[in-house]
N, C-alpha and C positions, 0 to 999 in steps of 0.2 A: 717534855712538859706534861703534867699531869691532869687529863680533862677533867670536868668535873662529875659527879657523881649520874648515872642516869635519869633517878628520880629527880635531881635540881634542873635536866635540863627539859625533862617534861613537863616540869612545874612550871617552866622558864615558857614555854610552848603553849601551853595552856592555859598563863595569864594572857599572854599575847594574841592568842584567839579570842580569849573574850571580852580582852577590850578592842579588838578590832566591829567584836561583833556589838558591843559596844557603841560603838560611834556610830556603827552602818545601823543602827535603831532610831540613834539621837537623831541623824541626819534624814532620815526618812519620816521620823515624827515632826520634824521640821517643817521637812515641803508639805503634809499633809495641813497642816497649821496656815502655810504659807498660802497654800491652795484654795483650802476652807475662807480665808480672811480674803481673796480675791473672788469668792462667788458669791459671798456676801455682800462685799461692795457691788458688783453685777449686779445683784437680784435690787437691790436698792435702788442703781444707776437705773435697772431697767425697769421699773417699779411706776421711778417717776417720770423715765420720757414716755411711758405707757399712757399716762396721766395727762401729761402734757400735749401728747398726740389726740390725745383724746377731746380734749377741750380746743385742737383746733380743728377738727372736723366740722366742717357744716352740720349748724345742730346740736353741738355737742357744749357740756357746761362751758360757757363763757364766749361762745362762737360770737362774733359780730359780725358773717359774709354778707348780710344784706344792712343799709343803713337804717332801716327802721328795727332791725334788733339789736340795735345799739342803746343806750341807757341814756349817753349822754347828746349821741349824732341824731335821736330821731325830731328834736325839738326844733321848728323849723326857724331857720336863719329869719331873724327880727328883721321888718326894711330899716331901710338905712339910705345914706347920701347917692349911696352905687359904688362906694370906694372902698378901700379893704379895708376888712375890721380885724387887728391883728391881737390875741391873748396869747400873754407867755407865762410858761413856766418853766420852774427850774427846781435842781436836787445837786445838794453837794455832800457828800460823806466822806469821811476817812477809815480807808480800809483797815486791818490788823493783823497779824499775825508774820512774822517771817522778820526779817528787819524792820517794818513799817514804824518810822517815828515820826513823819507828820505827811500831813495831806499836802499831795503835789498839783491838783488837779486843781482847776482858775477855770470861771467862766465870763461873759460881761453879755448884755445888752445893752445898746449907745444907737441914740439918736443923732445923728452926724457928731460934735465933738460932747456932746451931753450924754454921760451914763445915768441908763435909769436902773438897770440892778448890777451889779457883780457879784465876788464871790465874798469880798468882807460883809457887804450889805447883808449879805443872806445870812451870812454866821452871826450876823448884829440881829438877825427877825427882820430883817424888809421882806415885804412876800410879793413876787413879781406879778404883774397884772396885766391889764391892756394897756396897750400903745394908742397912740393919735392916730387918725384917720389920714393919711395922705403925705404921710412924714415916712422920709428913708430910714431903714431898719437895719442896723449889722448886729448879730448875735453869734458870736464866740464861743469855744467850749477848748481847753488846752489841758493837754497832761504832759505835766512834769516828770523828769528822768534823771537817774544819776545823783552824786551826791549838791550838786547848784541846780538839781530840776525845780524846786519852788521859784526859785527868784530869775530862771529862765522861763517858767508860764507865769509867772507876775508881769514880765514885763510884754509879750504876748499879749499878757489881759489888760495893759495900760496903755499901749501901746500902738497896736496892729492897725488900732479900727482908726486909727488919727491917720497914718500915713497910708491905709487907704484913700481916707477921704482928701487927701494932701495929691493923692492921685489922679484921681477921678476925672480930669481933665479927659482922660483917656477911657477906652472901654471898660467895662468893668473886668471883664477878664483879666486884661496888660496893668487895671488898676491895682488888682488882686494879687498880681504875680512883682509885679510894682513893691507892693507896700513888705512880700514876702524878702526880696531882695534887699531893702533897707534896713529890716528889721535883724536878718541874720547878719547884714555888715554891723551893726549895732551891738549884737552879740559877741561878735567876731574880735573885736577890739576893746569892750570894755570890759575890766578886769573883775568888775564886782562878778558879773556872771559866769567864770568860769567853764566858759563853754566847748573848753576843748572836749570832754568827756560827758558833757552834762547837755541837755536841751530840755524840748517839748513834742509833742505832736499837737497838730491844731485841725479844727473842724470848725470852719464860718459859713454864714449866710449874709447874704444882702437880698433885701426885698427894696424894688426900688418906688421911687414917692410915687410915680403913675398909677402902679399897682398892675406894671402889664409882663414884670418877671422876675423872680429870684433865681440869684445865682450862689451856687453849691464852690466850696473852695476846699480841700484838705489835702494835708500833709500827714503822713504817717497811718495809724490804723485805730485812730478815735473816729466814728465812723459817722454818715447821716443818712437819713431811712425817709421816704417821701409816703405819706400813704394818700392817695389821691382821690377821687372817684372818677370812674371810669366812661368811657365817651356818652351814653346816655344814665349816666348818672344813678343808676339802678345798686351800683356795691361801690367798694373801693377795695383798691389794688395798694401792696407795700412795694417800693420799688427802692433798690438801692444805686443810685447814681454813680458811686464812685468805690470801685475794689477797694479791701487794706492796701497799704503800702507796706506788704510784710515781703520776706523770700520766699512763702510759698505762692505768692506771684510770681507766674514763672517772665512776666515780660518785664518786671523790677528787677528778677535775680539776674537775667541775660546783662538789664542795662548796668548794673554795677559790675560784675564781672565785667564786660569789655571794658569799662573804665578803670580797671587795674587791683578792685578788691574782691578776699577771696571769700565765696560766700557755702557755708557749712555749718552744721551743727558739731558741738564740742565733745559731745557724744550718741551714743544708740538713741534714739526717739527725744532729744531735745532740740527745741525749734533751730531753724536757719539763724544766722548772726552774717556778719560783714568781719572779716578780718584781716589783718594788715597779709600776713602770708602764714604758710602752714604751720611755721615755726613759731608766730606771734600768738597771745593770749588776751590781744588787743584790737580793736574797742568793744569786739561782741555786741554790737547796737541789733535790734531784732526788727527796724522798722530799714525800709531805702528811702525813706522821705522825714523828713525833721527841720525844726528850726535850731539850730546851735550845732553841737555835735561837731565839732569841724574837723576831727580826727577820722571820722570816719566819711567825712565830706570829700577829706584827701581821696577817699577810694573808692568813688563814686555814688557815696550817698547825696541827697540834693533837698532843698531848701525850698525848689518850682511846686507850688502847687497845681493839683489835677483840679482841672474849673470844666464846670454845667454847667448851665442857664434852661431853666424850668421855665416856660412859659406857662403865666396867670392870666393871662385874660384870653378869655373866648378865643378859637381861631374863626376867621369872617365868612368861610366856608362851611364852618359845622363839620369838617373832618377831624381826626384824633388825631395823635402823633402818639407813636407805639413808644413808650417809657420801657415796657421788659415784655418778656416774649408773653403773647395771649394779653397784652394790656394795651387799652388806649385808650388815650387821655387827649379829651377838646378843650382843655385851659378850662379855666375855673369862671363857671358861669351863675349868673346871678340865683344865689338862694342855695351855691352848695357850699362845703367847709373840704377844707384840706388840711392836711400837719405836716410841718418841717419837724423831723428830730435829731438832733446830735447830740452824741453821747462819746466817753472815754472807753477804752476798752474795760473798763471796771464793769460798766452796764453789760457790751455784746460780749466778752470773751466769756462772761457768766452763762448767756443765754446760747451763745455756741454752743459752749463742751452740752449743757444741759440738753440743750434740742439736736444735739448730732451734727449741725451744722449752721451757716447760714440762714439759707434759706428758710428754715424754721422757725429759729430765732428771730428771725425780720419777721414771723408771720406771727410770733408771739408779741412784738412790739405792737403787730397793727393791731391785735385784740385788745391791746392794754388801752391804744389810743383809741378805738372806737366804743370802748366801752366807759370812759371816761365825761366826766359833767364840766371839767375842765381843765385848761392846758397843765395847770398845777394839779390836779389829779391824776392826769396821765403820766406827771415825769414823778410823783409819789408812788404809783403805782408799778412803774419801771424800779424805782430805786427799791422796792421790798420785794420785786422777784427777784432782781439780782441776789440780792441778800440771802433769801432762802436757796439760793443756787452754789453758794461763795460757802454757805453753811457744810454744805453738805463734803467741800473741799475741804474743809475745815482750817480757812483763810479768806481774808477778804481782800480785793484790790481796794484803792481809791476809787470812788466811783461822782463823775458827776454829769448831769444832761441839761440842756434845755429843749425845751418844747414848746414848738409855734402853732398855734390854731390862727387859721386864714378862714376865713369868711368874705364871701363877694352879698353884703347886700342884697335884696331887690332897691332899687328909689321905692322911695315913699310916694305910690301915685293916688294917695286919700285924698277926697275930693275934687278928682282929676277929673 
């Protein structure tokens, strides 16, 4: 056989180096590109929690550590009967980008079986207000999942607070966990809501008519944030009552794993999920607590919610009860204000990634709310730093909250 000429096989040799060398350019200008475009988002990312760290320092633009530097807390509580004086507000938006085609997220306030906003209300223009003095309060906040997550936190938002109060015979805790078990057999068998694969996550409160404690309910990782004042009354403290109900709880991931599901991310740095076994690509649910969901119910997901009960009125001793570590809280004594917030992870998972964490994040809530003239200002106020947070992701979740301002009165002792 006759090789081929020398010069064709050097020609042959020295195309072939230099499109090797070639590539090893292309691929190098690549990572440099690739590199440049993550220090930029960096110097951005750290731009703004620079910003943000900044404004929660003592001191610092927008700080509100003491109550009288607050815009909306320093105005002192009006007298009144001695009974709680309760102002709500609320935010409902729909996120955009990624698949998003409608809002899943439902909220309600209901005076035992009388609603006085939800979430059609608000999209009609009703603007929530204050409540009656002395009347039982449930306020709801639900995100929908999956492709029947609206019409599983619809029924949540129509729902929940009746078969609480269909409960109530019993504590409010057993009533709470009561109305949870009803609601998911509800789901369970009725076919419009498709809840094998589909549910909600929920976050309630009940303030009861005495005005002597609200009790904190949730399932799943739409979360509520207490910001109190502290046992003489000097600042207020943000306390979060109740963890998400995500796997990176490690005492949610232990309980579903012993009960037979397997729990992992689907790849490198994507969150925790629930899955049927290693081979399965089913249900990937990222929360262990939901209403619906019953696929992943099989495998130890759960439907119980985690219940608190905050005490509101004074303790008779004038001691505190430690809410979070360096906090204490003697109930809510005449002439100060406190706020219940729940929100969807549309609000906190914006203010996590943005604030690094938690703990942050709940300290940018409490500046939102102490700096606020009212409950509907503070949950306005939440809903556009989300947003500027969501922007920066360049997606938005659904996002929607309510928010409670509690006020105790002095009596009215004029002319006394």
């Amino acid at each position: 056989m006759k090789l081929p000429p020398t010069w064709m096989l050097v020609t042959i040799a020295a195309l072939s180096a230099l499109l090797i060398l070639l590539l090893a350019c292309t691929l190098r200008l690549q990572r440099r590109r690739d590199a440049a475009r993550a220090a930029r988002k960096r110097k951005k990312q750290a731009s703004y929690e620079t910003v943000a760290l900044h404004d929660m320092e003592e001191g610092g633009e927008g700080s509100a550590e003491i109550l009288g530097d607050a815009a909306g807390w320093r105005v002192p509580v009006a007298p009144g009967e001695g009974r709680l004086r309760v102002a709500v507000g609320a935010v409902l938006h729909m996120g955009w980008g990624g698949l998003k085609t409608e809002n899943q997220d439902r909220f309600v306030v209901a005076q035992g079986d009388s609603v006085r906003w939800d979430s059609d209300g608000y999209e009609s223009g009703a603007t929530p207000g204050a409540v009656e003095q002395g009347a039982p309060l449930w306020a709801g906040v639900y995100d929908g999942h999956g492709t029947a997550g609206l019409p599983c936190a619809q029924a949540l938002e129509q729902r929940l607070h009746s078969h609480f109060g269909d409960a109530l015979g019993a504590s409010v805790e057993a009533a709470m966990k009561s109305a949870c078990d009803v609601l998911q057999a509800e789901l369970k068998v009725e076919k419009a809501y498709d809840a094998m694969y589909s549910g909600s996550t929920a976050v309630f409160a009940y303030l009861e008519p005495d005005g002597n404690a609200a009790t904190i309910g949730q399932c799943g990782d739409s979360r509520a944030l207490i910001v109190h004042p502290n046992e003489d009354g000097s600042h207020h403290d943000a306390f979060q009552p109740i963890q998400d109900h995500s796997f990176d709880n490690d005492e949610e991931a232990a309980r579903v794993r012993a009960l037979g599901g397997t729990v992992k991310a689907n790849r490198p740095g994507a969150p925790l999920r629930v899955w049927g076994d290693e081979s399965t690509l089913e249900p990937g649910l990222m929360v262990s607590r939901s209403l619906g969901d019953c696929r992943s119910h099989e495998l130890g997901c759960s439907s119980e919610p985690q219940v608190l009960t905050v005490p509101l009125a004074a303790t008779e001793d004038g001691a505190g009860v430690g809410l979070a570590a360096g906090s204490s809280y003697g109930g809510l004594r005449e002439g100060q204000r406190m706020a219940i917030v729940m929100g969807t992870d549309g609000i906190f998972d914006a203010l996590d990634k943005s604030s690094r964490g938690a703990y942050l994040a709940n300290e940018r809530v409490r500046r939102h709310v102490l700096n606020a003239e009212s409950a509907q200002a503070a949950a306005d106020a939440l809903l556009d730093d989300s947003l500027r947070q969501w922007a920066l992701m360049r997606r938005a979740d659904n996002i929607s909250a309510v928010v409670l301002f509690v006020e105790r009165p002095a009596a009215d002792r004029e002319g006394a």
